[in-house]
C-alpha positions as CSV (number, residue, x, y, z in Angstrom):
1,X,116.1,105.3,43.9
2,X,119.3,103.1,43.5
3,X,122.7,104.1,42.8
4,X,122.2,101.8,39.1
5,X,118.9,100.6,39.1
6,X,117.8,97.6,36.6
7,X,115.4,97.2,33.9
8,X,113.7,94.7,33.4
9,X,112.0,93.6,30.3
10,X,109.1,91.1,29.5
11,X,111.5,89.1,27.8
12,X,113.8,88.9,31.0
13,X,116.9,90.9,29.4
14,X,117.9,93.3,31.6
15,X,119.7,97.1,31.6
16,X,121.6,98.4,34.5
17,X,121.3,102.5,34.3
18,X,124.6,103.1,34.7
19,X,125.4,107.3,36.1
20,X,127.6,109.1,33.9
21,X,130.2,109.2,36.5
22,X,130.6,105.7,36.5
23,X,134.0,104.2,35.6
24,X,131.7,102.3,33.2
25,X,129.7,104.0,32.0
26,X,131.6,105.1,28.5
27,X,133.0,101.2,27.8
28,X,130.0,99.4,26.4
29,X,131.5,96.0,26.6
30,X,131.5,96.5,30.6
31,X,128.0,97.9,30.5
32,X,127.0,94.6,28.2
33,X,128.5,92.7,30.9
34,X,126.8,94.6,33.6
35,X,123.5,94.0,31.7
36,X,124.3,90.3,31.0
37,X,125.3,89.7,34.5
38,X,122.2,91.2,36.0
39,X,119.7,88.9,33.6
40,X,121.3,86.1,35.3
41,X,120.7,87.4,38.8
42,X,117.4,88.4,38.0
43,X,116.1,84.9,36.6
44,X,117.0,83.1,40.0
45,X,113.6,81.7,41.3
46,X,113.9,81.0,45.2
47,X,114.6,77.3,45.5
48,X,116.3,77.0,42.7
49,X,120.2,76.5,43.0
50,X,122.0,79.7,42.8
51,X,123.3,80.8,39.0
52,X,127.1,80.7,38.4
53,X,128.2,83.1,36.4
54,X,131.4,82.4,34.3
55,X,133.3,84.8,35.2
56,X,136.8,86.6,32.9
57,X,140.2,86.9,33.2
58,X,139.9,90.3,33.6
59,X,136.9,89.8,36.1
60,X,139.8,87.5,38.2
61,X,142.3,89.7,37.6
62,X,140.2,92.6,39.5
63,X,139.3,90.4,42.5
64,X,142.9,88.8,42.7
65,X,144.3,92.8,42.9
66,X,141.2,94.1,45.8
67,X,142.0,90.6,47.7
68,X,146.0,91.6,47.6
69,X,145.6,94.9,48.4
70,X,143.3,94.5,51.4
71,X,144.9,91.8,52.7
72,X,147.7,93.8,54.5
73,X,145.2,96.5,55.6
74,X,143.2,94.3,57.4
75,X,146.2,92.7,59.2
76,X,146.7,97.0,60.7
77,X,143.5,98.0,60.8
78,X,140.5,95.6,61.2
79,X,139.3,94.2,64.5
80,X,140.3,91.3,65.6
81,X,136.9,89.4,65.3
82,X,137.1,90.3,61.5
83,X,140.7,89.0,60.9
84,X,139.8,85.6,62.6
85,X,136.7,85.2,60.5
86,X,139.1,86.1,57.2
87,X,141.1,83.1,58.6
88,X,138.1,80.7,59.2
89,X,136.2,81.1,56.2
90,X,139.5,81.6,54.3
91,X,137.9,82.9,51.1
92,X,139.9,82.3,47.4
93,X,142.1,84.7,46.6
94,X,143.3,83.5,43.3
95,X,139.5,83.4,41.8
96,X,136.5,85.4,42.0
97,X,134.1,82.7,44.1
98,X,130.6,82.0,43.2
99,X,127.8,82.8,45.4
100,X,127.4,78.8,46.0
101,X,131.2,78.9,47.3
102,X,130.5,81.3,49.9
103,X,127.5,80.1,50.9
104,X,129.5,76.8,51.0
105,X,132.2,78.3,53.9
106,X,130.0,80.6,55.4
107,X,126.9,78.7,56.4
108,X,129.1,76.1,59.2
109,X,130.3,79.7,60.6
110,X,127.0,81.3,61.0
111,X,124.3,79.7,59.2
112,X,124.3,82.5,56.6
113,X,123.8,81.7,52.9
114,X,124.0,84.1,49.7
115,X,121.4,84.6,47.3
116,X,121.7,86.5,44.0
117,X,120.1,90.0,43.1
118,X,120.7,92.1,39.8
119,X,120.9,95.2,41.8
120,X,120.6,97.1,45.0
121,X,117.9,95.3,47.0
122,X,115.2,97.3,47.9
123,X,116.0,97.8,52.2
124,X,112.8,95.8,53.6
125,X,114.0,93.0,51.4
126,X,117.4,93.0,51.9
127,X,117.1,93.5,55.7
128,X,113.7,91.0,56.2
129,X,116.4,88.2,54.7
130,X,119.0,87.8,57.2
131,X,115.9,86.9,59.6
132,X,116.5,82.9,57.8
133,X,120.2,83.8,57.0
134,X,119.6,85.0,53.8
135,X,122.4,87.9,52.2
136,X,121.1,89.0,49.0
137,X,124.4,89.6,47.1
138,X,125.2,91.2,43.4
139,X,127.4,88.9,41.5
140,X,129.2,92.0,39.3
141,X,132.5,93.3,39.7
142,X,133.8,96.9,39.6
143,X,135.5,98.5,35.9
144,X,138.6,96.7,35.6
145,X,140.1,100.6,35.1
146,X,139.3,101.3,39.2
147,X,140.1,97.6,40.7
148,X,140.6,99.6,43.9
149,X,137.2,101.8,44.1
150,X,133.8,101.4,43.3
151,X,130.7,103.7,43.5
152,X,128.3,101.1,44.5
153,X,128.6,97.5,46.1
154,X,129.6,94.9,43.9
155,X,130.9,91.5,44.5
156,X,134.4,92.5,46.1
157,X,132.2,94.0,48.7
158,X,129.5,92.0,49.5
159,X,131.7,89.1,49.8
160,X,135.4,90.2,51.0
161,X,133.3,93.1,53.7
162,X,129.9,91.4,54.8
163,X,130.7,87.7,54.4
164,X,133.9,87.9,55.9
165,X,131.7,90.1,58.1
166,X,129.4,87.6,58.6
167,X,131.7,84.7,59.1
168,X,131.9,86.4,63.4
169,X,128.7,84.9,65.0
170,X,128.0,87.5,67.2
171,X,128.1,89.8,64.1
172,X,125.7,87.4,62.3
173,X,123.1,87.6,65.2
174,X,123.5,91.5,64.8
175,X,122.1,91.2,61.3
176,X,119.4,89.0,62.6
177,X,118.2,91.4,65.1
178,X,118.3,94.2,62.4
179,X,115.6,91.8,60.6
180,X,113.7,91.5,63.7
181,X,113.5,95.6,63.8
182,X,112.7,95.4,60.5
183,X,109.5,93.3,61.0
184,X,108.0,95.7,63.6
185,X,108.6,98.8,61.8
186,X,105.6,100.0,59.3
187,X,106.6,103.5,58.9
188,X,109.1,104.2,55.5
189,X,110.6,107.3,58.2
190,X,111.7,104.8,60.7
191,X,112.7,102.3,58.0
192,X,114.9,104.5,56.8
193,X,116.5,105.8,60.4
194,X,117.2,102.0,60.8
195,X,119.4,101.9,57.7
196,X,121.2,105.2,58.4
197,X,122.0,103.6,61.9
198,X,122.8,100.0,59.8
199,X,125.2,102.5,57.2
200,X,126.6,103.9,59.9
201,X,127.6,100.5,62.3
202,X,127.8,97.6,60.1
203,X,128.6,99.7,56.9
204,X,131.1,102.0,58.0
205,X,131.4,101.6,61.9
206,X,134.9,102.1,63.8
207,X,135.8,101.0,67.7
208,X,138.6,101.4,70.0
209,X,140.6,98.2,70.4
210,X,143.9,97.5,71.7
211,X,144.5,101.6,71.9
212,X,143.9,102.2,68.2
213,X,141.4,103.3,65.8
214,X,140.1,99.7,64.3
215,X,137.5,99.3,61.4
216,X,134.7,96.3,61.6
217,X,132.5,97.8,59.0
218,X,132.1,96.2,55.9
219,X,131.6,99.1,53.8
220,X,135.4,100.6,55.0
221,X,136.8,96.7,55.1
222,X,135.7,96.2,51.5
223,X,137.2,99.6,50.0
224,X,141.2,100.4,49.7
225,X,140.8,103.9,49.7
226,X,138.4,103.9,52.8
227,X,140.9,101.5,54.8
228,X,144.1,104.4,54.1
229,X,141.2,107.4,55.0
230,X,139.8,106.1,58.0
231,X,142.0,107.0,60.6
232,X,141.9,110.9,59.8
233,X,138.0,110.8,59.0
234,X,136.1,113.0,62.0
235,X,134.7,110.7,64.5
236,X,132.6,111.1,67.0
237,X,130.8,108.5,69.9
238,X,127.9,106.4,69.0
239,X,124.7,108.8,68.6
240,X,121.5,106.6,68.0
241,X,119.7,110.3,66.9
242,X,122.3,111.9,64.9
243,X,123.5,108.3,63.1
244,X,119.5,108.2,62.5
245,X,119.2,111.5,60.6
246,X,122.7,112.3,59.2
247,X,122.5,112.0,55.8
248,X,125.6,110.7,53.5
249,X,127.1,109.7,50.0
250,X,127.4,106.7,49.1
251,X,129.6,107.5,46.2
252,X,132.3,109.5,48.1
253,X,134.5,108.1,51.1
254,X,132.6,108.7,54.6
255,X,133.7,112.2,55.9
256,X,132.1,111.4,59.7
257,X,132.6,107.9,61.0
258,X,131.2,106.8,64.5
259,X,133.4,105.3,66.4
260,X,132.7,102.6,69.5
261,X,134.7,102.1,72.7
262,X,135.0,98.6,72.6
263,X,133.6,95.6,70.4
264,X,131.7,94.5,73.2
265,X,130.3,97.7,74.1
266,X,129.4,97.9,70.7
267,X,127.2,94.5,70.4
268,X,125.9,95.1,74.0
269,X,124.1,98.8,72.8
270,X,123.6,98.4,69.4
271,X,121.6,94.8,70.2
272,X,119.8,96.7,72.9
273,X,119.0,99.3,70.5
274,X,117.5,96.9,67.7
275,X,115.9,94.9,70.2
276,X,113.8,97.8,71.3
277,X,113.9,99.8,67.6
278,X,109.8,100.1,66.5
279,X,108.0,103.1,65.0
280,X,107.0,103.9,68.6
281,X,110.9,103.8,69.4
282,X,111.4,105.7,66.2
283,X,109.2,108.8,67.4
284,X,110.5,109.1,70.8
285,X,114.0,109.3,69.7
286,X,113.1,112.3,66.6
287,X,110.5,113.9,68.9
């Protein structure tokens, strides 16, 4: 079950479940605008163009404080790949950009374009997508209260963590192979080992590079508090078995982090390991 799964009604309004340890959940004019937000997600009909939504003050206030704030810990602490991407798509700072904007700068970097969804996508969806550079993307931002955190990806980190992601080719032909592994796997067991290994590489993966401790996942790159806790998280070398079956939070900052020795060691195994990553694959490696 997701983190704040969506109802749908036959009428097409929607209801995001919000957990009562949400920074929203006890301001109904955020959870209106949660539920308002995700009706217009939900509506998109492939082909289509993507829905804008007309986003607030306050809604541009919160992106213009996440975009500040992680601007200077990505000049410390992210690879290098990731900073040059930040420079190439050169995302607004000032405004919170609509899906069609970032499609707009992203596709001439890797042929990637974002499509709306009202919530967490289920995985086989979300992963099957980036086969035809698709990145199914929520179009909500965090309470205005916590500009800084958030429980559950929302705008500020599907767009500043994976498009910025995303805008690196060799990253972008990472997510591709994930869809590839996708396709061959039938068994929900190995589906799910693939997205522990996804959470922990392109989520929250670290690598060595230029003699320091440097983040290139998307889930630490998107997050304040993740980019000041990193470096003192445990770590411990790439484990295909152990990433596979480790269980996590996503609601709390990642107390084990796996960490790389180089970028290119990194794309050179973990393409290998996709490549080769089937529900045969799957019970070899739990066996």
């Amino acid at each position: 079950m997701s983190y704040s799964p969506v109802r749908l009604s036959a009428s097409g309004a929607a209801t995001v479940e919000l957990p009562v340890e949400h920074p929203g959940f006890s301001d109904p004019q955020y959870r209106a605008r949660r539920d308002a937000i995700a009706a217009v997600s939900a509506g998109w009909k492939p082909g289509s163009p993507v829905p804008e939504v007309e986003y607030t003050e306050s809604e541009h206030a919160t992106w213009q404080t996440v975009c500040r704030e992680l601007r200077p810990l990505w000049h410390r602490s992210a690879v290098r790949s990731f900073r040059d991407a930040v420079e190439a798509l050169d995302l607004p700072a000032d405004h919170v950009p609509q899906l069609s904007e970032v499609t707009a700068r992203l596709q001439p970097q890797s042929g990637f374009a974002y499509l709306p969804v009202a919530g967490l996508a289920p995985l086989r969806d979300f992963y099957t997508a980036f086969a035809e550079g698709g990145f199914w993307s929520t179009q909500y931002l965090r309470h205005a209260s916590c500009p800084l955190y958030t429980p559950e990806p929302d705008l500020c980190h599907e767009v500043l963590g994976h498009a910025n992601q995303l805008g690196d080719p060799a990253f972008a032909d990472i997510y591709r192979r994930v869809a590839a592994a996708t396709a061959r796997v039938t068994r929900p067991e190995a589906l799910s080992f693939l997205s522990k290994v996804f959470w922990f590489t392109i989520e929250f993966g670290v690598v060595q590079e230029d003699c320091a401790r440097r983040a290139y996942g998307a889930g630490l790159l998107s997050s304040f508090g993740e980019m000041q806790a990193f470096r003192t998280a445990a770590t411990r070398p790439i484990d295909w078995v152990a990433m596979g079956t480790q269980t996590y939070d996503i609601t709390r900052y990642q107390k084990v982090l796996y960490e790389a020795p180089s970028m290119g060691w990194l794309f050179d195994n973990l393409g290998a390991f996709l490549d080769e990553f089937d529900d045969e694959c799957w019970e070899r490696l739990v066996a």
